[in-house]
N, CA, C and O atoms as a CHARMM CRD file, in Angstrom:
* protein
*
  276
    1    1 UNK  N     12.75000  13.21000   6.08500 PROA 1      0.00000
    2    1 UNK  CA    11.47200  12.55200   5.93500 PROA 1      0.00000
    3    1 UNK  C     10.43700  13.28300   6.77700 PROA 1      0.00000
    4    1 UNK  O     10.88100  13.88900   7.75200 PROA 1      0.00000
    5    2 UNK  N      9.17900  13.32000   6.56300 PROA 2      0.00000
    6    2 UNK  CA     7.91900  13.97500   7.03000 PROA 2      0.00000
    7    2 UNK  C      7.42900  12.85500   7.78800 PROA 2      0.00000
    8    2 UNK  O      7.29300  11.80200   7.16700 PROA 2      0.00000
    9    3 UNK  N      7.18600  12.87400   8.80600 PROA 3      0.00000
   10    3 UNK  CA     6.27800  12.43800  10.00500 PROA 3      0.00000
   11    3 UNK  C      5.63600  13.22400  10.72700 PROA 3      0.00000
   12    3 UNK  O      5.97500  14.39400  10.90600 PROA 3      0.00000
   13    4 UNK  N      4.47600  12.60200  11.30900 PROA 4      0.00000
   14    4 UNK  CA     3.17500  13.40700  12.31900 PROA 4      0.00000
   15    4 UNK  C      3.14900  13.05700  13.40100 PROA 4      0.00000
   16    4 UNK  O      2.67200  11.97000  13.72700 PROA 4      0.00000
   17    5 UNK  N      3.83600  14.19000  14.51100 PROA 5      0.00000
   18    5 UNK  CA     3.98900  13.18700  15.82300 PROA 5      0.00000
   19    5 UNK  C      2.91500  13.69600  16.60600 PROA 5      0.00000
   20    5 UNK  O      2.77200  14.90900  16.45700 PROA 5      0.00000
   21    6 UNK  N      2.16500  13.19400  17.34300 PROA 6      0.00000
   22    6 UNK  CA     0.71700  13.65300  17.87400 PROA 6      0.00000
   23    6 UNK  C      0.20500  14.89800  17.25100 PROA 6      0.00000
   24    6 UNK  O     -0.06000  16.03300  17.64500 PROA 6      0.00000
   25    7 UNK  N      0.16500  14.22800  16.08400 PROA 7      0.00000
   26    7 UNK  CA    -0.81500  15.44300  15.21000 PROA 7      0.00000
   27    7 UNK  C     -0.16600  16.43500  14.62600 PROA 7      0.00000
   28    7 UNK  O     -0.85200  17.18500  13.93200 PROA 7      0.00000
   29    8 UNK  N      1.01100  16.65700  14.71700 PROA 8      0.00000
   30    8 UNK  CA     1.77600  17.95400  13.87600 PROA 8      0.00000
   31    8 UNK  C      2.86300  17.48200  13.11900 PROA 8      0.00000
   32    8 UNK  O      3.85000  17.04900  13.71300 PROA 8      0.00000
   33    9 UNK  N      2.82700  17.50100  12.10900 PROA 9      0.00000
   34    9 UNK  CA     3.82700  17.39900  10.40700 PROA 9      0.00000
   35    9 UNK  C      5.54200  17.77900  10.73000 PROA 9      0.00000
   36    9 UNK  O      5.81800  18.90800  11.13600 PROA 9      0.00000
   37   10 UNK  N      6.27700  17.08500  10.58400 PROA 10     0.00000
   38   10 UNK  CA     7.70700  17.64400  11.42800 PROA 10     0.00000
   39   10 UNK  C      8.33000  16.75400  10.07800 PROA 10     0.00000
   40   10 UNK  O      7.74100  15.88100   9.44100 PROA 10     0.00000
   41   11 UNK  N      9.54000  17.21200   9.89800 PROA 11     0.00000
   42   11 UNK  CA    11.13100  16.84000   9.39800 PROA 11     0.00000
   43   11 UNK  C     12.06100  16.03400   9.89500 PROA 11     0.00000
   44   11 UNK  O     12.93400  16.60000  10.55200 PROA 11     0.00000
   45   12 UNK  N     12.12000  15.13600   9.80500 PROA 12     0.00000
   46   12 UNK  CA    13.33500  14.67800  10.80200 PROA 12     0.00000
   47   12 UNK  C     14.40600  14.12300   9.79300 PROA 12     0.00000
   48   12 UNK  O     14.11100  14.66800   8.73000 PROA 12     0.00000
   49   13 UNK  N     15.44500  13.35500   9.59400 PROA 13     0.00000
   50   13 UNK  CA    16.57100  12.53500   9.19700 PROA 13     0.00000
   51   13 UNK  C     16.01400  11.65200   9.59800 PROA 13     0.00000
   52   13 UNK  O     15.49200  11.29000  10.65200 PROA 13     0.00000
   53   14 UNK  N     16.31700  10.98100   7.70100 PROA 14     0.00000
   54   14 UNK  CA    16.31000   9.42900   7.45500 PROA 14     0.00000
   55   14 UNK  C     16.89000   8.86600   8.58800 PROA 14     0.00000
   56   14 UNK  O     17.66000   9.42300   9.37000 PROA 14     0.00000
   57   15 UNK  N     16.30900   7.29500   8.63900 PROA 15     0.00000
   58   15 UNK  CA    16.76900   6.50600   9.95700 PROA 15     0.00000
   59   15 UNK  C     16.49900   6.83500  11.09500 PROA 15     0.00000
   60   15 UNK  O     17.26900   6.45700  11.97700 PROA 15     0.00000
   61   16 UNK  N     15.45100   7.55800  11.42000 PROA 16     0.00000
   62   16 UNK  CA    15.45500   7.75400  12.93300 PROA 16     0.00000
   63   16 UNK  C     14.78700   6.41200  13.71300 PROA 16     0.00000
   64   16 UNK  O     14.05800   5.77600  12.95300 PROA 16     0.00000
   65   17 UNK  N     14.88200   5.89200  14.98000 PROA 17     0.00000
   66   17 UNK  CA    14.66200   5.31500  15.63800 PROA 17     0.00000
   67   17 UNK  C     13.28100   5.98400  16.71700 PROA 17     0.00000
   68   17 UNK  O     13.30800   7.12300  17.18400 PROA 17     0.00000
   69   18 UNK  N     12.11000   4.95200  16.95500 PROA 18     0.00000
   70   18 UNK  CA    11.18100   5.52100  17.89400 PROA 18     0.00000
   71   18 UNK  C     12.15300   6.14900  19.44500 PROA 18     0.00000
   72   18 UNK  O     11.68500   7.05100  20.13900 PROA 18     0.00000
   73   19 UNK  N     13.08900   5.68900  19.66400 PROA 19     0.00000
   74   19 UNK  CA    13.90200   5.42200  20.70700 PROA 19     0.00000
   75   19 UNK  C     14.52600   7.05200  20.80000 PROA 19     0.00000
   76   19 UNK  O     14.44300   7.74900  21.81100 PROA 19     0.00000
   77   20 UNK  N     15.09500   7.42500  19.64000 PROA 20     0.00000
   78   20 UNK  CA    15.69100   8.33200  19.24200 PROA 20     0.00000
   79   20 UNK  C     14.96300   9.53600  19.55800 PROA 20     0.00000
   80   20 UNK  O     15.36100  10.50000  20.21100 PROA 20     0.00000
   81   21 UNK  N     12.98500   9.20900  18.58600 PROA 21     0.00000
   82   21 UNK  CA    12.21000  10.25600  18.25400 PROA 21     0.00000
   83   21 UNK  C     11.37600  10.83100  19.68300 PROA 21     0.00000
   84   21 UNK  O     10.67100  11.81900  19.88700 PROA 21     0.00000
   85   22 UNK  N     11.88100   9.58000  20.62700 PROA 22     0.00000
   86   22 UNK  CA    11.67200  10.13500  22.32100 PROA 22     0.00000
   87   22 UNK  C     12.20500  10.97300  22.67800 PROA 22     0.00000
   88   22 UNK  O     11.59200  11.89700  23.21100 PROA 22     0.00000
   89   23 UNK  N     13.89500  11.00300  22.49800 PROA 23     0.00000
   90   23 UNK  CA    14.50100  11.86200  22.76100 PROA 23     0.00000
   91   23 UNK  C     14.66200  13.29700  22.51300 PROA 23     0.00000
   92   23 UNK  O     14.94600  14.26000  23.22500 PROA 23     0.00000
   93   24 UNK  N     14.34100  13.09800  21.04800 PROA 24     0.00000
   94   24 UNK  CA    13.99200  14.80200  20.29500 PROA 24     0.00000
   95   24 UNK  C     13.16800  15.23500  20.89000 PROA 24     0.00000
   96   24 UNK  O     13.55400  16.23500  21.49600 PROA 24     0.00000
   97   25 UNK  N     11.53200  14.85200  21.15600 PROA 25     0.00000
   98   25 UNK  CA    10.56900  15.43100  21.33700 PROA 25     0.00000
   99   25 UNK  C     10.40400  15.85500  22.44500 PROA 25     0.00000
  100   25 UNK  O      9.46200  16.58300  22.75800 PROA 25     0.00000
  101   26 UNK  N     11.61500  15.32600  23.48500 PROA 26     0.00000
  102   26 UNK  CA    11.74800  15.30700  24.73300 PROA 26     0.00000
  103   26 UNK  C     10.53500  14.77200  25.78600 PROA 26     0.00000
  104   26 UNK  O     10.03000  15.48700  26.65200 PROA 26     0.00000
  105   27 UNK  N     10.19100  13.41000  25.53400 PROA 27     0.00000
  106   27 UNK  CA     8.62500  13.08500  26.43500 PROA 27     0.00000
  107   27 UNK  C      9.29300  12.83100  27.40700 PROA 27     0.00000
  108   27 UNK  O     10.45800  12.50200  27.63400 PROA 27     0.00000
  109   28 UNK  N      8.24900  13.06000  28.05400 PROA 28     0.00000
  110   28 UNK  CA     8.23200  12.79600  29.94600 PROA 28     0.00000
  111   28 UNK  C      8.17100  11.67100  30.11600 PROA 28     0.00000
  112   28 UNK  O      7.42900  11.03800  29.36500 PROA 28     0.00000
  113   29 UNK  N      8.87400  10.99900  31.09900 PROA 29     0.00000
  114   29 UNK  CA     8.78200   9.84900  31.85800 PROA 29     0.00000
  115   29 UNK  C      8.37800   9.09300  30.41300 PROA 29     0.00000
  116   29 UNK  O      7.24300   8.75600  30.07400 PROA 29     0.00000
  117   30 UNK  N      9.68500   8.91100  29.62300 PROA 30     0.00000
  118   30 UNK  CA     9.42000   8.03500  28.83800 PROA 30     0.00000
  119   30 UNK  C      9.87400   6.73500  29.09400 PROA 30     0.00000
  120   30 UNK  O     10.00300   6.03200  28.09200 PROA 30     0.00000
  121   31 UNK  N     10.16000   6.21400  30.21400 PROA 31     0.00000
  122   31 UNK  CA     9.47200   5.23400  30.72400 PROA 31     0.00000
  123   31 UNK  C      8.47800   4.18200  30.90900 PROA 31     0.00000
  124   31 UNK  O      8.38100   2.95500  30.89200 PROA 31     0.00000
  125   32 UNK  N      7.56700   5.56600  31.15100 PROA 32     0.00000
  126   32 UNK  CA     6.15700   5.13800  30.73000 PROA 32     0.00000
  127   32 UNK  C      5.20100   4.98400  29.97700 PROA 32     0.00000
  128   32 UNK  O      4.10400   4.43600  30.08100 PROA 32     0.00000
  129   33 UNK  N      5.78800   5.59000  29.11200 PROA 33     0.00000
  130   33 UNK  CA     5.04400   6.20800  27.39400 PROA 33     0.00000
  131   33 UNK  C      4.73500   5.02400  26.85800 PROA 33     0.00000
  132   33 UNK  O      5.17400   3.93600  27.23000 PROA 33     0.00000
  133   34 UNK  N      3.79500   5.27600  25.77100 PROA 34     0.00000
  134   34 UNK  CA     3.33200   4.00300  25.32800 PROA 34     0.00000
  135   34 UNK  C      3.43300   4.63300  23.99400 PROA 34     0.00000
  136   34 UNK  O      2.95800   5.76400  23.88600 PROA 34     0.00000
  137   35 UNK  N      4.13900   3.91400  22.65500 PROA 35     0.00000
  138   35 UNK  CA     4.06900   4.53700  21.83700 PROA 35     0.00000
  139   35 UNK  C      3.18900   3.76300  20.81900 PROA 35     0.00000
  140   35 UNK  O      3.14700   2.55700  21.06300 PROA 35     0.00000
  141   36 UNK  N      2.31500   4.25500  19.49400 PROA 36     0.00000
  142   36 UNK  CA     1.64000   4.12600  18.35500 PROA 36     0.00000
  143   36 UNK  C      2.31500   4.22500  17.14300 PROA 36     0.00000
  144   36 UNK  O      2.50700   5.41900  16.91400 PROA 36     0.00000
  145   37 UNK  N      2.81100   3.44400  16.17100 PROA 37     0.00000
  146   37 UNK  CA     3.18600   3.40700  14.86000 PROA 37     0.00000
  147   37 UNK  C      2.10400   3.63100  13.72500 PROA 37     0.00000
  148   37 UNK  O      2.17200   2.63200  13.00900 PROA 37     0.00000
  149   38 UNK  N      0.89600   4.70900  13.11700 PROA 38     0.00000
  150   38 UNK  CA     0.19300   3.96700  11.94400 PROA 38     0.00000
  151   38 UNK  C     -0.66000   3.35000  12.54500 PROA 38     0.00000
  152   38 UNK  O     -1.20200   2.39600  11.98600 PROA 38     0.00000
  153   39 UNK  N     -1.03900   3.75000  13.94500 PROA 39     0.00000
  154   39 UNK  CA    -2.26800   3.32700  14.88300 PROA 39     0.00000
  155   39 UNK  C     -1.50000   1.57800  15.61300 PROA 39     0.00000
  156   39 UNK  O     -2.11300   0.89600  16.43500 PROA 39     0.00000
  157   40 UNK  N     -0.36300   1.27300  15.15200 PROA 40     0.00000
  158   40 UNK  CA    -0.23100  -0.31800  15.46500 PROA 40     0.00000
  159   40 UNK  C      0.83400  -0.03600  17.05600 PROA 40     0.00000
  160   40 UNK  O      1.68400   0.85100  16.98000 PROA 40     0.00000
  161   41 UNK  N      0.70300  -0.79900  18.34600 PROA 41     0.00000
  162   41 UNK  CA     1.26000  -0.05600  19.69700 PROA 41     0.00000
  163   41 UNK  C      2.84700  -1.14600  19.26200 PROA 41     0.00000
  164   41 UNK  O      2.78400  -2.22300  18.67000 PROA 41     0.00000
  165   42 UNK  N      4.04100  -0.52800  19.71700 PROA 42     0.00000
  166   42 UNK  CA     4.88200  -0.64800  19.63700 PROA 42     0.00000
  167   42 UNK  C      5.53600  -1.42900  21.14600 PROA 42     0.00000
  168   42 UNK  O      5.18100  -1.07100  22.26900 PROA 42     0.00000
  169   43 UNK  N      6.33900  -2.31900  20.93600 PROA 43     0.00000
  170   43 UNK  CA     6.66800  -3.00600  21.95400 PROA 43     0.00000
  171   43 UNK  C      8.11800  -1.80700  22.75800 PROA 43     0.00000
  172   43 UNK  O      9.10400  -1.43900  22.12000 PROA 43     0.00000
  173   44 UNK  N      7.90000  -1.52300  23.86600 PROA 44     0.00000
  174   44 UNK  CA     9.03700  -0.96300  24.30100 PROA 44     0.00000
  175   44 UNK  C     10.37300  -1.65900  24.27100 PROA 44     0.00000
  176   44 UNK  O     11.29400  -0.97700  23.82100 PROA 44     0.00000
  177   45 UNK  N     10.63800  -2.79700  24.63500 PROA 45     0.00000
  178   45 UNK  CA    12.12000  -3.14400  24.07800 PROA 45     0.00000
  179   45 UNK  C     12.49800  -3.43200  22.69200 PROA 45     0.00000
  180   45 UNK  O     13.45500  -4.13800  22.37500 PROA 45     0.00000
  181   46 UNK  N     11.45900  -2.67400  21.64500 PROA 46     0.00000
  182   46 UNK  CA    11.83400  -2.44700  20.50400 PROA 46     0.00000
  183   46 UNK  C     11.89100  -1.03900  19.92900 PROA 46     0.00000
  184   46 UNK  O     11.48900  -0.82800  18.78500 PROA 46     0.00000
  185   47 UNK  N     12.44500   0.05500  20.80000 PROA 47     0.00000
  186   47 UNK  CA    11.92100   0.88200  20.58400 PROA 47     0.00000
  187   47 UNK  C     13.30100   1.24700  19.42700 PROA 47     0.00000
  188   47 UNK  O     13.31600   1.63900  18.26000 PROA 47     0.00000
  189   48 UNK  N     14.36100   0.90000  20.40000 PROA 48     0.00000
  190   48 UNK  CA    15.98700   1.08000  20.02700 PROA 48     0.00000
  191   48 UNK  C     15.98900   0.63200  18.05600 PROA 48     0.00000
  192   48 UNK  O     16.69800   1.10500  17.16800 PROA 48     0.00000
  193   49 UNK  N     15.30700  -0.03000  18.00500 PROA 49     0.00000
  194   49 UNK  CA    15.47600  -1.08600  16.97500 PROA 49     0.00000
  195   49 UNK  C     14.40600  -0.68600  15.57500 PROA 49     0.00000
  196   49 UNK  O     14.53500  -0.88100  14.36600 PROA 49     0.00000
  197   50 UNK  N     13.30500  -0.03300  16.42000 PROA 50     0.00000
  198   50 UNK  CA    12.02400   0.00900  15.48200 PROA 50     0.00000
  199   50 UNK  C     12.58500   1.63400  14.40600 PROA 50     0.00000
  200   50 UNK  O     12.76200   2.67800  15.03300 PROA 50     0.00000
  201   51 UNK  N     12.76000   1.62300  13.12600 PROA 51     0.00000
  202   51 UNK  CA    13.11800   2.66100  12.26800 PROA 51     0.00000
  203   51 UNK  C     11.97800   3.09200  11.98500 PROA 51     0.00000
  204   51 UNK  O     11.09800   2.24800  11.82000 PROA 51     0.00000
  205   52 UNK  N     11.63800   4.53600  11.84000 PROA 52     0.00000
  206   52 UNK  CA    10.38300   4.94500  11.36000 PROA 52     0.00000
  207   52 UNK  C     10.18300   5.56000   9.48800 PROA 52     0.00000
  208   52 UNK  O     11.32300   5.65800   9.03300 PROA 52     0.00000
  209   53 UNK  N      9.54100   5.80000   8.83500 PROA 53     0.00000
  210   53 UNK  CA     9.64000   5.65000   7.73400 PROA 53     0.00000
  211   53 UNK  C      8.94900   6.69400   7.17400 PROA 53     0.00000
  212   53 UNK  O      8.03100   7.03500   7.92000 PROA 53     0.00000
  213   54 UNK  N      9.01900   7.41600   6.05300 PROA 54     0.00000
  214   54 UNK  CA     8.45600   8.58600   5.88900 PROA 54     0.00000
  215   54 UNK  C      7.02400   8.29200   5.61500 PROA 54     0.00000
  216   54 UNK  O      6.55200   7.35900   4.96700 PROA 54     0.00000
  217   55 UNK  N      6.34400   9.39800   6.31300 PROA 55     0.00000
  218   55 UNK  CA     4.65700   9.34200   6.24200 PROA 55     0.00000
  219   55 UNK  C      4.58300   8.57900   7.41200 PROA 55     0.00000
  220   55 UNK  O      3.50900   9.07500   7.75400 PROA 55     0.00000
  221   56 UNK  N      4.80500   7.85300   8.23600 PROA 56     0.00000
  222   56 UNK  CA     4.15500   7.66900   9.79800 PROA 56     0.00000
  223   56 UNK  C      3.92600   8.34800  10.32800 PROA 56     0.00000
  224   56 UNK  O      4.47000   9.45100  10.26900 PROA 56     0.00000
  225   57 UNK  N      3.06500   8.06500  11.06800 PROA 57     0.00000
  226   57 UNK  CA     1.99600   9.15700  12.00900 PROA 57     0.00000
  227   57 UNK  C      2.56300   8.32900  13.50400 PROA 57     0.00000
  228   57 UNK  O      2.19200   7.18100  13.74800 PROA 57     0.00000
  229   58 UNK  N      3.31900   8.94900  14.24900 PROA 58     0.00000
  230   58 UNK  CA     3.60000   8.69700  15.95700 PROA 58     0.00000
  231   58 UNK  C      2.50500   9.66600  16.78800 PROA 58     0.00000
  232   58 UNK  O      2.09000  10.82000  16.68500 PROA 58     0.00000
  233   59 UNK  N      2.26300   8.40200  17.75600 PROA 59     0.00000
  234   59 UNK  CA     1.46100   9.13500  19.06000 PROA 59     0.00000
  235   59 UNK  C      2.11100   8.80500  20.29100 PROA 59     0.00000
  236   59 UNK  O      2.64800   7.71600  20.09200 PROA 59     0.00000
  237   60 UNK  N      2.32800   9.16500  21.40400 PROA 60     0.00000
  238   60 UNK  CA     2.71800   8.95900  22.57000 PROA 60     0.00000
  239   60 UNK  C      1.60100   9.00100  23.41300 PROA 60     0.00000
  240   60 UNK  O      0.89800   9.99500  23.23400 PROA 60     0.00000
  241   61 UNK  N      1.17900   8.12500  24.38500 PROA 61     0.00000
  242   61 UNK  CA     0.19600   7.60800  25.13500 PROA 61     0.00000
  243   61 UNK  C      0.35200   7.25900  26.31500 PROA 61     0.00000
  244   61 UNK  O      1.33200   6.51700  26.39100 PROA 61     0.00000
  245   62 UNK  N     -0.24800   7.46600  27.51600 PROA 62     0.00000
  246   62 UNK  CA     0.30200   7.84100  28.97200 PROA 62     0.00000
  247   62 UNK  C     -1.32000   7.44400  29.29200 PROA 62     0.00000
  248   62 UNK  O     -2.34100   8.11900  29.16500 PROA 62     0.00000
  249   63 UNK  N     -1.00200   5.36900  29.99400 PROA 63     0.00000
  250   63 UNK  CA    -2.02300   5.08700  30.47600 PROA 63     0.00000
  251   63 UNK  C     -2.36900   5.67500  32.04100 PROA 63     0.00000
  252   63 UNK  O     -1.50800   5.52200  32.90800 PROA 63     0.00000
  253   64 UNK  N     -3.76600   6.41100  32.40500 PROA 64     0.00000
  254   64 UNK  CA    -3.80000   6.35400  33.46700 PROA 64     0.00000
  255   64 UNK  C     -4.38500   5.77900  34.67000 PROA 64     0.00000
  256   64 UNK  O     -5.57800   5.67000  34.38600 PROA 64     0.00000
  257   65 UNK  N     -4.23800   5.42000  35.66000 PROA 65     0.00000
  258   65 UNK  CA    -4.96800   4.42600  36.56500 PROA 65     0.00000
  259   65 UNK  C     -6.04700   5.35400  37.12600 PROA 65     0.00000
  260   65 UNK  O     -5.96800   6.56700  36.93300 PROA 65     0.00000
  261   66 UNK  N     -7.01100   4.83100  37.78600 PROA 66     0.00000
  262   66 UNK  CA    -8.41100   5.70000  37.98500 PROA 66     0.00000
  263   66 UNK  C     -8.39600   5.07600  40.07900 PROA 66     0.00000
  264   66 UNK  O     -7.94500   4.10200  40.68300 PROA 66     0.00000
  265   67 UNK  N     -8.97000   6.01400  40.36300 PROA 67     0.00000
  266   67 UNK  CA    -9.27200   5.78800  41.62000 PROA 67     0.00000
  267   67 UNK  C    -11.07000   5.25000  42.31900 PROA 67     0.00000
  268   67 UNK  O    -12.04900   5.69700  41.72000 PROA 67     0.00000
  269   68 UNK  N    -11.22700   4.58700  43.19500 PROA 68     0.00000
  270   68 UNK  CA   -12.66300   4.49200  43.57200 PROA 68     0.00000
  271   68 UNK  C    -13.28100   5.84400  43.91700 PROA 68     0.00000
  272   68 UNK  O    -12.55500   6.81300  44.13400 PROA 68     0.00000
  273   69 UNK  N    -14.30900   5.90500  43.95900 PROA 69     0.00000
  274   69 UNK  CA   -15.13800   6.90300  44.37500 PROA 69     0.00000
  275   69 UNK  C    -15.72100   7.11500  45.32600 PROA 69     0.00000
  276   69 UNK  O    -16.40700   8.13300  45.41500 PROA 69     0.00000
């Protein structure tokens, strides 16, 4: 199946899991990652569970905290 993971067109095998598509892409401190389905934000203890489907568009998102000035 064809998916767009922050913007670039990739191949993967039917059934993959967001959980899974962490692992391939290898993100950092995915932990902390915040992931996007089709623009809709994905709950992290569903990541294991959530199947992605051909033609989704994934983003990975890394909120950051700001300091005073």
């Amino acid at each position: 199946m064809k998916l767009t993971v922050t913007g670039v067109s990739k191949e993967y095998a039917d059934g993959l899991t967001v959980a899974k598509l962490i692992e391939l892409e290898q993100v950092e401190t995915p932990e902390y990652v915040t992931v996007s389905v089709n623009d809709e934000f994905i709950r992290s203890d569903t990541f294991a569970e959530t199947v992605l489907k051909d033609g989704d568009s994934v983003e990975f998102l890394y909120f950051m905290g700001g300091g005073a000035i």
